[in-house]
PyMOL CGO cylinders between C-alpha atoms (Angstrom):
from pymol import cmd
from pymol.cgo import CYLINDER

trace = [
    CYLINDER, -9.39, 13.08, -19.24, -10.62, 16.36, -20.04, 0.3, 1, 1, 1, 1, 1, 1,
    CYLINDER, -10.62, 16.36, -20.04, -7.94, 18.31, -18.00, 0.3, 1, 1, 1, 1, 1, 1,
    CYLINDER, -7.94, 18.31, -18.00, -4.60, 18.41, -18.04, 0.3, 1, 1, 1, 1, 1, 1,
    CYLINDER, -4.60, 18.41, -18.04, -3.40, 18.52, -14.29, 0.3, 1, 1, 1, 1, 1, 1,
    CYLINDER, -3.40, 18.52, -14.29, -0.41, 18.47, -12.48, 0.3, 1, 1, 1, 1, 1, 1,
    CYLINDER, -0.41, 18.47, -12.48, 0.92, 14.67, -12.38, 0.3, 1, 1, 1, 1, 1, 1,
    CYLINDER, 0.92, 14.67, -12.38, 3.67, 14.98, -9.70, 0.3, 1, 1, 1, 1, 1, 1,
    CYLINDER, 3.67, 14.98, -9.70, 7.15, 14.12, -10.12, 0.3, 1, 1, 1, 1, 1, 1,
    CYLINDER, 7.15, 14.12, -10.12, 6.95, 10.55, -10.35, 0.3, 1, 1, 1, 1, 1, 1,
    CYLINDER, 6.95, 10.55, -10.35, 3.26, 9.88, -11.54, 0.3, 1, 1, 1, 1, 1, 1,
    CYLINDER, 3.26, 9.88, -11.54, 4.98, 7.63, -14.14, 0.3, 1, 1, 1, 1, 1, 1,
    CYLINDER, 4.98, 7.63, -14.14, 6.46, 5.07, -11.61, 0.3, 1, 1, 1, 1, 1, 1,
    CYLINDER, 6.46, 5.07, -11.61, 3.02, 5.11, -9.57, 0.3, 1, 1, 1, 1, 1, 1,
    CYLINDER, 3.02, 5.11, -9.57, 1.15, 4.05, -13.23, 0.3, 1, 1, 1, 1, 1, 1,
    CYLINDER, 1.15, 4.05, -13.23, 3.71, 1.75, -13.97, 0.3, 1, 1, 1, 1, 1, 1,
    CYLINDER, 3.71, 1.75, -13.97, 3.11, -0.44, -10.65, 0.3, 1, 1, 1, 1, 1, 1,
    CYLINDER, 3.11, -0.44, -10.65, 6.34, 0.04, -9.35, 0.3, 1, 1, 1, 1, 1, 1,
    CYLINDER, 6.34, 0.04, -9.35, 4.69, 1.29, -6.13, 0.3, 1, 1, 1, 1, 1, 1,
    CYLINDER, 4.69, 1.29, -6.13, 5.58, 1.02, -2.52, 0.3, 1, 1, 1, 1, 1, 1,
    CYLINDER, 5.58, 1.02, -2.52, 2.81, 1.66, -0.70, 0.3, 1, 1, 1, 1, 1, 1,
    CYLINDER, 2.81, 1.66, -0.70, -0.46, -1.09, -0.31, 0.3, 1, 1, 1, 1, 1, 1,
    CYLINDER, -0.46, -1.09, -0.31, -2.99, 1.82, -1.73, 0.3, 1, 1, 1, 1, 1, 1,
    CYLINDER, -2.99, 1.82, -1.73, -1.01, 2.45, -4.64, 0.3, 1, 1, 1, 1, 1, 1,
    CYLINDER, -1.01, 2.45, -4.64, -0.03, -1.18, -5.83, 0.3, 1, 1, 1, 1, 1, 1,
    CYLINDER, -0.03, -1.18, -5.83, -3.95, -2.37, -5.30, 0.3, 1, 1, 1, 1, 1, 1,
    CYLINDER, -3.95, -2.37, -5.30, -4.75, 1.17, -7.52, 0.3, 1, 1, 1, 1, 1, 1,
    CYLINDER, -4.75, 1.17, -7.52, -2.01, 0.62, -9.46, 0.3, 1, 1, 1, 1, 1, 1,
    CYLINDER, -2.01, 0.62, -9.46, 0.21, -2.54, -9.99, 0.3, 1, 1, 1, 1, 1, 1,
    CYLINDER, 0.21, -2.54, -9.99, -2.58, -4.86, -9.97, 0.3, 1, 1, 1, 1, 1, 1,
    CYLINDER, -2.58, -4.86, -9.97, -4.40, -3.27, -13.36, 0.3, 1, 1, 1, 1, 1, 1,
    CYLINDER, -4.40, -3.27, -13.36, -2.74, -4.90, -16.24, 0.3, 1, 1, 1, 1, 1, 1,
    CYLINDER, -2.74, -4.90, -16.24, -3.06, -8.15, -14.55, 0.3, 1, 1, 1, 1, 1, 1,
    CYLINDER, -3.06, -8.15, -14.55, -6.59, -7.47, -14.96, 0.3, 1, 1, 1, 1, 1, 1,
    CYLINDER, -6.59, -7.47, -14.96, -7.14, -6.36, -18.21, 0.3, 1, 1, 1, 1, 1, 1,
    CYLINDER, -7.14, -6.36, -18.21, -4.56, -8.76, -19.81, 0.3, 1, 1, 1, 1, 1, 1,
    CYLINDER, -4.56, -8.76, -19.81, -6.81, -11.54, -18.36, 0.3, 1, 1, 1, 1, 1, 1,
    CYLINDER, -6.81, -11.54, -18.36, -10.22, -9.91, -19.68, 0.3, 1, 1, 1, 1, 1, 1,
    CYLINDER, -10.22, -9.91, -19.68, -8.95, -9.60, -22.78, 0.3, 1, 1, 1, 1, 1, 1,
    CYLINDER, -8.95, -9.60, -22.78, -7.41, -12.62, -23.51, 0.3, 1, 1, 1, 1, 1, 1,
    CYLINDER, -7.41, -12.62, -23.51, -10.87, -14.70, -22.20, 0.3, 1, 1, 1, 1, 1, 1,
    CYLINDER, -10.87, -14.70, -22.20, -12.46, -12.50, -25.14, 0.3, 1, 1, 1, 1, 1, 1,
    CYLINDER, -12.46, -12.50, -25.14, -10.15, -12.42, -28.64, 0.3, 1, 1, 1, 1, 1, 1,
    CYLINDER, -10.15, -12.42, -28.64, -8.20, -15.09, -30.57, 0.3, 1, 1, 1, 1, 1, 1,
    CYLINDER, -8.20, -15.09, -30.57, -5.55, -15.33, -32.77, 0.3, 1, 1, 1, 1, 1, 1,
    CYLINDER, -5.55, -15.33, -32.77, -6.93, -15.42, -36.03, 0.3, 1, 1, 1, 1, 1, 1,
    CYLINDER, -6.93, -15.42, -36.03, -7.81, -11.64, -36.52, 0.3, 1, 1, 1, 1, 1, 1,
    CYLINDER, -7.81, -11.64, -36.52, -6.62, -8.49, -36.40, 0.3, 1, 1, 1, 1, 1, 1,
    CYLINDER, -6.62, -8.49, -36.40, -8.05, -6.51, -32.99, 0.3, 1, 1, 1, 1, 1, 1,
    CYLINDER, -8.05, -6.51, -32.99, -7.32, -2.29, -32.52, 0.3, 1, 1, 1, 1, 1, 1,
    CYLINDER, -7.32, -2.29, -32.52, -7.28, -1.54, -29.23, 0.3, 1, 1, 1, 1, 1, 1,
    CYLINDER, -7.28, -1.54, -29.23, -7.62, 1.92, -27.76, 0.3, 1, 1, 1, 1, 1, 1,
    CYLINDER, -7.62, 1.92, -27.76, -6.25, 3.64, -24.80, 0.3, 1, 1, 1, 1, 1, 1,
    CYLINDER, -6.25, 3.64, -24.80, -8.41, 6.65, -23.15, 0.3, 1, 1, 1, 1, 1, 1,
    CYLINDER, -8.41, 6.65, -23.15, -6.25, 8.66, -20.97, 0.3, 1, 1, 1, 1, 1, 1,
    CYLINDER, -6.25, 8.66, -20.97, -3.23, 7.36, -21.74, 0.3, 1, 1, 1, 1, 1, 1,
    CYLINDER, -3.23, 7.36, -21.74, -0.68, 9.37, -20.71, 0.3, 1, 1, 1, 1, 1, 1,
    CYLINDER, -0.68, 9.37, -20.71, 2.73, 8.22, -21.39, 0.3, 1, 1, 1, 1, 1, 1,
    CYLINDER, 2.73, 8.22, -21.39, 1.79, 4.56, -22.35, 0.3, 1, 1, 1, 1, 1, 1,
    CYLINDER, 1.79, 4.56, -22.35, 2.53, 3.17, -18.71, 0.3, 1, 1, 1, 1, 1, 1,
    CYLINDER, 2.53, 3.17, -18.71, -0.55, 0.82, -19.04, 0.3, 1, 1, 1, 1, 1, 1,
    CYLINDER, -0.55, 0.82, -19.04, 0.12, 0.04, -22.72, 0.3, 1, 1, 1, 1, 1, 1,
    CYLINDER, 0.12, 0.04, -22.72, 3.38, -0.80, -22.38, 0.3, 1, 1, 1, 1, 1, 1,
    CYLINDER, 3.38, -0.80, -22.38, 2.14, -3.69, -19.15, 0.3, 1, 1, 1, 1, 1, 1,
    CYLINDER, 2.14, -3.69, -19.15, -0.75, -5.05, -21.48, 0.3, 1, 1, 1, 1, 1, 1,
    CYLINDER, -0.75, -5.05, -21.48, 0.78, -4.83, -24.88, 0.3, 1, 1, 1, 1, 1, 1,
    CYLINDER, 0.78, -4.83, -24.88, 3.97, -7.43, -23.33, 0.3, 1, 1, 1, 1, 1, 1,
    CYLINDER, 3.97, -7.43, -23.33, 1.58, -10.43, -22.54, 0.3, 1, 1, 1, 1, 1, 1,
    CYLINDER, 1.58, -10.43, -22.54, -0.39, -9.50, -25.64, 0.3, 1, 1, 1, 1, 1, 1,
    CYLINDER, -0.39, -9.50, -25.64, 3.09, -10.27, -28.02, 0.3, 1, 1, 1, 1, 1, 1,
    CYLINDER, 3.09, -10.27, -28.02, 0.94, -12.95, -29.69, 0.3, 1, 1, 1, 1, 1, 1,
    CYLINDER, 0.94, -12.95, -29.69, -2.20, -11.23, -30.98, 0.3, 1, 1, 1, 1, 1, 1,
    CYLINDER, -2.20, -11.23, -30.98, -2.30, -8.80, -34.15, 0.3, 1, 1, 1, 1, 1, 1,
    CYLINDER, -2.30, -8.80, -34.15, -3.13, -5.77, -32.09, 0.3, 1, 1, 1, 1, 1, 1,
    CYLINDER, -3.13, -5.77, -32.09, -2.98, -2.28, -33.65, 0.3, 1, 1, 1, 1, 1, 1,
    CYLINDER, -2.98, -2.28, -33.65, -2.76, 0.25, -30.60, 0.3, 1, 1, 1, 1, 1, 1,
    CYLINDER, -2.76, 0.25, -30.60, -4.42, 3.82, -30.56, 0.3, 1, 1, 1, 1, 1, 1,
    CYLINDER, -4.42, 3.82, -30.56, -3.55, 6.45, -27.30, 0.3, 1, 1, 1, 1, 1, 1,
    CYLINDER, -3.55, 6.45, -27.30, -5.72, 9.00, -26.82, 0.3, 1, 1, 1, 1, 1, 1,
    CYLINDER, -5.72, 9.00, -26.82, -5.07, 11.55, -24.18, 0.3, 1, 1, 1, 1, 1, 1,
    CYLINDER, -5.07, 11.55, -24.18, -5.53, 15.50, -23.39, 0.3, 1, 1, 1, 1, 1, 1,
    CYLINDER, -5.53, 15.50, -23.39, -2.24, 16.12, -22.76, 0.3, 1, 1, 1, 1, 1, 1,
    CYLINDER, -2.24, 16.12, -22.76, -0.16, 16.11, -25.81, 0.3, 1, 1, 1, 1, 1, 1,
    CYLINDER, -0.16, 16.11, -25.81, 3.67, 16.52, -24.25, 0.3, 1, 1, 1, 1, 1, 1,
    CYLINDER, 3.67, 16.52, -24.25, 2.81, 12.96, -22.52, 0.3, 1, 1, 1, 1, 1, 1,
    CYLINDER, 2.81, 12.96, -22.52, 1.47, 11.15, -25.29, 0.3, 1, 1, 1, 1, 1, 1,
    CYLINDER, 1.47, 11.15, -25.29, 4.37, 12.51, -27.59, 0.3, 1, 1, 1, 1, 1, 1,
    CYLINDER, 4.37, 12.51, -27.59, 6.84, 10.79, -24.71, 0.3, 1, 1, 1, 1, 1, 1,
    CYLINDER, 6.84, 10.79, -24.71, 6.05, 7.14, -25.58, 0.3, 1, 1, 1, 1, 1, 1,
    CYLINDER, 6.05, 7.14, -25.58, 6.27, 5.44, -28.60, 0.3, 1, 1, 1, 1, 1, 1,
    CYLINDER, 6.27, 5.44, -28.60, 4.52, 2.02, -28.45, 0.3, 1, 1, 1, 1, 1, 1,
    CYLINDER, 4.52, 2.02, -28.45, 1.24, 3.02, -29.60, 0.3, 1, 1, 1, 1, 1, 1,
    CYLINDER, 1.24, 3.02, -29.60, 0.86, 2.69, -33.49, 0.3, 1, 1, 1, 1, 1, 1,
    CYLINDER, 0.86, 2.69, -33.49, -0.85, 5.88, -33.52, 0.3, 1, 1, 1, 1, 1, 1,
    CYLINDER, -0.85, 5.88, -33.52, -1.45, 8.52, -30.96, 0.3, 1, 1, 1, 1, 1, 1,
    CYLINDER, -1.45, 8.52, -30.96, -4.52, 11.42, -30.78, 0.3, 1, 1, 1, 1, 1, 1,
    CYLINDER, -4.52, 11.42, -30.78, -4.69, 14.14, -28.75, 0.3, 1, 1, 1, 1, 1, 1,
    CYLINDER, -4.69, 14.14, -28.75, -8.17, 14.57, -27.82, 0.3, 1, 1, 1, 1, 1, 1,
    CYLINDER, -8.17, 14.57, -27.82, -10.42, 15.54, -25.12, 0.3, 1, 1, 1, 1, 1, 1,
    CYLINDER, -10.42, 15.54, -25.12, -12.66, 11.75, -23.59, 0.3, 1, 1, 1, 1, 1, 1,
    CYLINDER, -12.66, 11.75, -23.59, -16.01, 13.57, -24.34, 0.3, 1, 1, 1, 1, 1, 1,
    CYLINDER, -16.01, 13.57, -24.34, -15.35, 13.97, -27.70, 0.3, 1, 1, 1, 1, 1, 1,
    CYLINDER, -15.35, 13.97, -27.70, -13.52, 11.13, -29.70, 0.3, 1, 1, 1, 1, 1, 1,
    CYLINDER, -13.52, 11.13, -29.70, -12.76, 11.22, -32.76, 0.3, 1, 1, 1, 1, 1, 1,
    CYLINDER, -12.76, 11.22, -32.76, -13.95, 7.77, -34.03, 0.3, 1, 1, 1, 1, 1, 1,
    CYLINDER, -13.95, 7.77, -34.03, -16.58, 6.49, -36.05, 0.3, 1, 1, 1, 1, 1, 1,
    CYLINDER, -16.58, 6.49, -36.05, -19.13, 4.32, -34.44, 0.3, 1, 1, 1, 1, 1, 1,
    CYLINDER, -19.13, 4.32, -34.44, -17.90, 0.40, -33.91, 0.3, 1, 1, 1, 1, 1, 1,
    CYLINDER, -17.90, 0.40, -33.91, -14.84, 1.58, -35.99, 0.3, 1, 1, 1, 1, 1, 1,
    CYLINDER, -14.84, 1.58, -35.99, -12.34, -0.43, -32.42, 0.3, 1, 1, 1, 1, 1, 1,
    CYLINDER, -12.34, -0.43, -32.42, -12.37, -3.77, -31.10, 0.3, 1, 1, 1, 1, 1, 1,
    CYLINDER, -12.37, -3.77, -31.10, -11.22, -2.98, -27.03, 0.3, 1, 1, 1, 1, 1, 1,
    CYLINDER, -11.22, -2.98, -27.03, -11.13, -0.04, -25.11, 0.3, 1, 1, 1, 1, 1, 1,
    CYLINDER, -11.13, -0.04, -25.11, -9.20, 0.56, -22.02, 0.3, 1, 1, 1, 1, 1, 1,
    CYLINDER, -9.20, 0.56, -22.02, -9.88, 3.28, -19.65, 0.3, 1, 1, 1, 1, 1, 1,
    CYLINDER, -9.88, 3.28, -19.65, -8.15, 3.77, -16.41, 0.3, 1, 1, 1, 1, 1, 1,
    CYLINDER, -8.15, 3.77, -16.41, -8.72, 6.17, -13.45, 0.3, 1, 1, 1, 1, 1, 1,
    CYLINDER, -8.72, 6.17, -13.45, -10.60, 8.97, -16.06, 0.3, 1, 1, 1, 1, 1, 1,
    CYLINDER, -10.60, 8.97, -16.06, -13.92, 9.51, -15.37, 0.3, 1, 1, 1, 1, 1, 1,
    CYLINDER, -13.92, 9.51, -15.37, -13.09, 10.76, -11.79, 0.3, 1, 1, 1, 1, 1, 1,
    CYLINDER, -13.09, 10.76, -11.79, -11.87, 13.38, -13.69, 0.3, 1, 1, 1, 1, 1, 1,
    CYLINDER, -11.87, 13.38, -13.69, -14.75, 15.26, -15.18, 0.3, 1, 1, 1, 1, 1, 1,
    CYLINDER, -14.75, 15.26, -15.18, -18.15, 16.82, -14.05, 0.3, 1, 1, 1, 1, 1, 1,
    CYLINDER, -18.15, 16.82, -14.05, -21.07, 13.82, -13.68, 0.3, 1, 1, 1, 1, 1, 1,
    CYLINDER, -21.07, 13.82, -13.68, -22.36, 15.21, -17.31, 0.3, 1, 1, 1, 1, 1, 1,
    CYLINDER, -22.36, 15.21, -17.31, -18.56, 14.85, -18.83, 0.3, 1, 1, 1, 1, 1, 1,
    CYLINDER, -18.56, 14.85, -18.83, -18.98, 11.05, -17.10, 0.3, 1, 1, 1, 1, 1, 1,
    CYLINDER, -18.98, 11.05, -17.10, -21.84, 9.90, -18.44, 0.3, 1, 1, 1, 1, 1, 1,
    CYLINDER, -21.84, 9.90, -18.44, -20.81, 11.58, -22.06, 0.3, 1, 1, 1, 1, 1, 1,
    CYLINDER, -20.81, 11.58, -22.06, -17.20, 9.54, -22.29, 0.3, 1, 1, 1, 1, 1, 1,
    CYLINDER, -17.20, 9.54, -22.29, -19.37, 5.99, -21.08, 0.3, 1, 1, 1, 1, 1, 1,
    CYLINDER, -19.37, 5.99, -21.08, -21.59, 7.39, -23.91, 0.3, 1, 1, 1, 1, 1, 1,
    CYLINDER, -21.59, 7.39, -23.91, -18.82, 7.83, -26.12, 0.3, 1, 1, 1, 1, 1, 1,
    CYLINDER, -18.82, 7.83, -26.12, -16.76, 4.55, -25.54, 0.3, 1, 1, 1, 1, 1, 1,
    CYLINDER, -16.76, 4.55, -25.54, -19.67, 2.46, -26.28, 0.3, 1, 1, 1, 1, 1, 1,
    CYLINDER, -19.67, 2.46, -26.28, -20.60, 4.18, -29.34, 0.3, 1, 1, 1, 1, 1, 1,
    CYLINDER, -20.60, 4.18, -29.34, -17.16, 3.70, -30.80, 0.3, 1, 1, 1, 1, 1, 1,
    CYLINDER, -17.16, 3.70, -30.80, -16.28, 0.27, -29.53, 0.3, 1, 1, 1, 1, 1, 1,
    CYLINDER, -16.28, 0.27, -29.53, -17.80, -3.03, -30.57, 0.3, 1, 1, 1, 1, 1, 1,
    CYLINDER, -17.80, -3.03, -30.57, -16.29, -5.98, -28.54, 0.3, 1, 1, 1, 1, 1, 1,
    CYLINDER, -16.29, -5.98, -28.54, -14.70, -5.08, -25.35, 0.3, 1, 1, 1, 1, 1, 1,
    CYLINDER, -14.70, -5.08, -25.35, -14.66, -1.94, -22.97, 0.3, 1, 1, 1, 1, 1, 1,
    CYLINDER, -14.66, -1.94, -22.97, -12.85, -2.19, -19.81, 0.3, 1, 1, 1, 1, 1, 1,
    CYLINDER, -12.85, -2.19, -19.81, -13.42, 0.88, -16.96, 0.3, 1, 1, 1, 1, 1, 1,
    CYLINDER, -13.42, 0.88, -16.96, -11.34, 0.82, -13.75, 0.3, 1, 1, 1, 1, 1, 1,
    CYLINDER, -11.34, 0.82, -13.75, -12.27, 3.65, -11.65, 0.3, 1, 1, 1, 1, 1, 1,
    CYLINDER, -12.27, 3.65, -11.65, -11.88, 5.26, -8.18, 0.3, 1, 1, 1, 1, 1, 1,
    CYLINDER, -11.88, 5.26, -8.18, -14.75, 6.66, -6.74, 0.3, 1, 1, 1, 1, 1, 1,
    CYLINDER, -14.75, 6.66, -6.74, -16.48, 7.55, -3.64, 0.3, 1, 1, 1, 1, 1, 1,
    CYLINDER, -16.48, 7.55, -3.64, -17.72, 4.43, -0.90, 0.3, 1, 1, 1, 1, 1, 1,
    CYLINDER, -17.72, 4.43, -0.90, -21.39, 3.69, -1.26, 0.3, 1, 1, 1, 1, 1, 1,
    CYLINDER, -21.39, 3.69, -1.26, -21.97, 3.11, 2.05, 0.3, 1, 1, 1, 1, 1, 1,
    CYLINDER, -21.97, 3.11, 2.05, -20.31, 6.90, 3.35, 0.3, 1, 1, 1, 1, 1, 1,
    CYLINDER, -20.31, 6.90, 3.35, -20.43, 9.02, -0.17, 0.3, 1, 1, 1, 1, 1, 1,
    CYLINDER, -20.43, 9.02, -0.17, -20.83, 12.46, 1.47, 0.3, 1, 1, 1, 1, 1, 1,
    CYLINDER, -20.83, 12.46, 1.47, -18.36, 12.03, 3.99, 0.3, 1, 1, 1, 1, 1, 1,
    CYLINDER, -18.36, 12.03, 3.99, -15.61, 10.36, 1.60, 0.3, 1, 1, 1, 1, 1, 1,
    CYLINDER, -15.61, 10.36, 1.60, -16.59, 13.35, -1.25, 0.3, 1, 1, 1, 1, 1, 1,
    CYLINDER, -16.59, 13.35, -1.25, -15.59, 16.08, 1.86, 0.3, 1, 1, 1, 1, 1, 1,
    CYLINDER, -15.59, 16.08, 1.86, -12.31, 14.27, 2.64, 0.3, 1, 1, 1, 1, 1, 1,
    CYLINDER, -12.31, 14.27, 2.64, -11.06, 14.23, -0.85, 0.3, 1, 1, 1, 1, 1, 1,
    CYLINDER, -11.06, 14.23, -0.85, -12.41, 17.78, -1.18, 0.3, 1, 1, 1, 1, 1, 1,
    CYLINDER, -12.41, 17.78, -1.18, -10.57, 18.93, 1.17, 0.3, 1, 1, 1, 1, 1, 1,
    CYLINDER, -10.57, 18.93, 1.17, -7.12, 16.90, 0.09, 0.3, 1, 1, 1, 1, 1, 1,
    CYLINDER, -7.12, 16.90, 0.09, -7.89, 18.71, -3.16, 0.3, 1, 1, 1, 1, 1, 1,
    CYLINDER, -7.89, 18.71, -3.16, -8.68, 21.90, -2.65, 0.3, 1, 1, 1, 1, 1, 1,
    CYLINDER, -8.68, 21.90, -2.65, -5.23, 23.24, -2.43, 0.3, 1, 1, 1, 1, 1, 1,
    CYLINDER, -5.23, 23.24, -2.43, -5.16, 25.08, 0.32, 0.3, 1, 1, 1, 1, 1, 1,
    CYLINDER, -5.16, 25.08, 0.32, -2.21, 22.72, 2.38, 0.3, 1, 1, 1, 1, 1, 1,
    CYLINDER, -2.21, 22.72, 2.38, -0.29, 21.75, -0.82, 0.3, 1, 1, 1, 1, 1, 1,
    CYLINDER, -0.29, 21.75, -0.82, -0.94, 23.98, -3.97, 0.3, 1, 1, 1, 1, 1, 1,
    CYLINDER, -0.94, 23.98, -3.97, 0.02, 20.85, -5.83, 0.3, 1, 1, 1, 1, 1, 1,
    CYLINDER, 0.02, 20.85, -5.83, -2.69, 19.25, -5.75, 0.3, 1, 1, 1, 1, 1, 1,
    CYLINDER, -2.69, 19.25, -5.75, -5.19, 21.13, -6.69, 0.3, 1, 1, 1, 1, 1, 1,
    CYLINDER, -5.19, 21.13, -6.69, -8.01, 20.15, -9.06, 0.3, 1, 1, 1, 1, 1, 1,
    CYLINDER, -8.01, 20.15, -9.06, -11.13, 21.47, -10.03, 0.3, 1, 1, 1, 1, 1, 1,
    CYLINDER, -11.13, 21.47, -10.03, -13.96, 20.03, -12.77, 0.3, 1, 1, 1, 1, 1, 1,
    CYLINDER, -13.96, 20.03, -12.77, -13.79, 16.35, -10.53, 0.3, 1, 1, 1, 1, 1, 1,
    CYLINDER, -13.79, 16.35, -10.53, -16.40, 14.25, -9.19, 0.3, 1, 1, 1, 1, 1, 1,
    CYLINDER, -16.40, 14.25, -9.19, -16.07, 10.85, -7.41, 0.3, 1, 1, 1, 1, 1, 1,
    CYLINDER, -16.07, 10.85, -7.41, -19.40, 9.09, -9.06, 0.3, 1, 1, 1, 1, 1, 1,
    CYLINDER, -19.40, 9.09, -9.06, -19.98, 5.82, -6.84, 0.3, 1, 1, 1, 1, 1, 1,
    CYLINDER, -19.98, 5.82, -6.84, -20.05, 2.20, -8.46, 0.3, 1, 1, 1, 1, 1, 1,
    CYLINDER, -20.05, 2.20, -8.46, -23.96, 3.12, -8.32, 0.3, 1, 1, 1, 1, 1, 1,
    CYLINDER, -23.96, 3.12, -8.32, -24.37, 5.81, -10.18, 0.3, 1, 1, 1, 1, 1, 1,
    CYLINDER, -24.37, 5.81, -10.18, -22.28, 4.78, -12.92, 0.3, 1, 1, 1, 1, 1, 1,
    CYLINDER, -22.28, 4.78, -12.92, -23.94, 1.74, -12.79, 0.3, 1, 1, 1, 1, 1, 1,
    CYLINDER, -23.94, 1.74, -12.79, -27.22, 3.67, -13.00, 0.3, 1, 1, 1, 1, 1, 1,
    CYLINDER, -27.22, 3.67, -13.00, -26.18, 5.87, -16.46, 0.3, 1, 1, 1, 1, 1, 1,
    CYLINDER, -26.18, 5.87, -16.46, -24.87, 2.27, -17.85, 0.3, 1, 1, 1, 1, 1, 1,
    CYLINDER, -24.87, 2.27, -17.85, -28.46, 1.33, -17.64, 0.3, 1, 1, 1, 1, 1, 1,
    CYLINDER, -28.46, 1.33, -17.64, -29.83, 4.69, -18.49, 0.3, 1, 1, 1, 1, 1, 1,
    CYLINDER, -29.83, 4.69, -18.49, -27.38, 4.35, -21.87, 0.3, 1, 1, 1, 1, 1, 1,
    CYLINDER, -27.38, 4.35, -21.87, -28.66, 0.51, -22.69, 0.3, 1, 1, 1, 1, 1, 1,
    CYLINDER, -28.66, 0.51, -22.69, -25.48, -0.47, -21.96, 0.3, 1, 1, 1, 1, 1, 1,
    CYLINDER, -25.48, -0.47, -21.96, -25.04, -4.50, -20.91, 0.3, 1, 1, 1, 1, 1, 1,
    CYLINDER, -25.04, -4.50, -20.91, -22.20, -4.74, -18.45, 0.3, 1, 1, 1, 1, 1, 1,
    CYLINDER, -22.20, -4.74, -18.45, -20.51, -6.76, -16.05, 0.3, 1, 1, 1, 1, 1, 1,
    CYLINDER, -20.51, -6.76, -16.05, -18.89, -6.12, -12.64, 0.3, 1, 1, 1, 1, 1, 1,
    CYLINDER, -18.89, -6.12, -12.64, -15.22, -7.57, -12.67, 0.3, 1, 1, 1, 1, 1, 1,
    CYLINDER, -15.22, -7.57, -12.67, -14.33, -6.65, -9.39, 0.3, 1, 1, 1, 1, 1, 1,
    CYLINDER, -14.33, -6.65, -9.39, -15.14, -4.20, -6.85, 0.3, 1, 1, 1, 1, 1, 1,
    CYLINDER, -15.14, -4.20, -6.85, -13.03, -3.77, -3.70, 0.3, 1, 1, 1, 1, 1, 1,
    CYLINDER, -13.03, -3.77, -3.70, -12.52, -1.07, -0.65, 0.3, 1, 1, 1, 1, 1, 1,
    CYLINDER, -12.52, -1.07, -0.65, -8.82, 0.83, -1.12, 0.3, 1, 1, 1, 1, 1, 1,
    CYLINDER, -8.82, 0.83, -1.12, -8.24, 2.05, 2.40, 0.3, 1, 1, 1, 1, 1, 1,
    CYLINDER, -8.24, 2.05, 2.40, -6.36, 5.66, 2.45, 0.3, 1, 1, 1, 1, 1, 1,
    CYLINDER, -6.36, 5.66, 2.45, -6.45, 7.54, -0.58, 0.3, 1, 1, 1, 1, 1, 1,
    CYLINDER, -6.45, 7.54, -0.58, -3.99, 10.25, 0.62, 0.3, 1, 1, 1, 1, 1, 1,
    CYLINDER, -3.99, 10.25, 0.62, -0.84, 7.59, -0.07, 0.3, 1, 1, 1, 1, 1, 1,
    CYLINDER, -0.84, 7.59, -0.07, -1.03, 7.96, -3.38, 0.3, 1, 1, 1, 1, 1, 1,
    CYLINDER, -1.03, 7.96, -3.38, -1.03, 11.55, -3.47, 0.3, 1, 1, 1, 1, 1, 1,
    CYLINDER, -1.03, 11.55, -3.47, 2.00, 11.10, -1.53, 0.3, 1, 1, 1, 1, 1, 1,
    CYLINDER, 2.00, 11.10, -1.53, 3.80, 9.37, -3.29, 0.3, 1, 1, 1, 1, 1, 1,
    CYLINDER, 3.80, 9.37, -3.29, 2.98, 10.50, -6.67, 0.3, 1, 1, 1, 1, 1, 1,
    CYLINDER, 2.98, 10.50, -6.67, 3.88, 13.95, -5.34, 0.3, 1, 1, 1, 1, 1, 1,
    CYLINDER, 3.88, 13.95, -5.34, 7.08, 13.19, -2.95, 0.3, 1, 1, 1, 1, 1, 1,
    CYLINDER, 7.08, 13.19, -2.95, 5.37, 14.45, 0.10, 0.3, 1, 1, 1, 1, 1, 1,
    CYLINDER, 5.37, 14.45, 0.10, 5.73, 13.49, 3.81, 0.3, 1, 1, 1, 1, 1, 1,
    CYLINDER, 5.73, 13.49, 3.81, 2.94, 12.32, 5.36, 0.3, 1, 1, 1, 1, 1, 1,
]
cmd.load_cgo(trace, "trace")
């Protein structure tokens, strides 16, 4: 994540899952699930793995996958832009503050990267740099989870969150330097990279605003 935002009040509750709404628990409390499973069909027991965390914040993912992970020899890296949140958590073996377009690591020097919710977070350019980055530096596993805007009604869905974000009703959230790239077009600059991937899941999350609401405290 390349800039360091306002989380709301309780952002850390909202990453950790514990979630009351349906649009935050299927953003949300279902992601470690998901990623412990990936993971696990793809490493074994008999090696040492280093596993690394873009846009960690303060470990709440980490902290879900590293506690069904007890019985592999991970070493854990968290990277994030925002240095008074990384320095909150302990459970990473070592932490970097760094911005997602520009990591720090030598090429194939980790075994799994995890990225959740970032990309959304940058210019198109900034996007297709961290994919860029991630698979330079990673030589087994990436995993992406993002948010972005429905294929079938892009424009419309862009103006909506636009205008959720634009902070003219609630100064709080206000953001600037985002764009909500489809499942397409990062698709597209996977293929434009020579990257192989595969589609784990892909799935419709019906009102967005609920998780600005609760993140943030706000009435509906």
């Amino acid at each position: 994540m390349k800039n360091v935002q306002s989380m709301g009040d309780t952002t850390s509750k909202v990453f950790s899952g514990e979630t009351k709404s349906d649009t935050t628990y299927k953003l949300y409390s279902e992601t470690a699930p998901l990623f412990i499973d990936e993971i696990r069909k793809r490493i074994d027991k008999n090696r040492k793995y280093v596993l690394v965390d873009i846009g960690y914040y303060r470990g709440e993912l980490m902290v879900e996958v590293m506690e069904k992970l007890k019985e592999y020899d991970i070493e854990t890296v968290a990277v994030d832009i925002d240095k008074k949140a990384l320095d909150e958590n302990k459970i990473a073996s070592k932490k970097i503050c760094a911005d997602a377009t520009k990591l720090p690591f030598d090429d194939n020097s980790i075994d799994i990267c995890m990225m959740r919710y970032v990309l959304q977070w940058n210019t198109p350019e900034e996007q297709r740099k961290i994919i860029s980055e991630v698979n330079r530096e990673t030589k087994h596993i990436v995993i992406i989870e993002h948010v972005g805007a429905d294929v079938n009604n892009t424009q419309y869905w862009r103006e909506r969150m636009d205008d959720l974000l634009d902070g003219t009703e609630i100064e709080r959230l206000r953001r600037t330097g985002y764009f909500f790239s489809t499942r397409d077009e990062i698709e597209n600059w996977m293929r434009e990279l020579g990257i192989h991937f595969v589609e784990i899941r892909d799935r419709l999350v019906l009102n967005a605003a609920n998780l600005y609401i609760e993140r943030y405290g706000l009435t509906e």
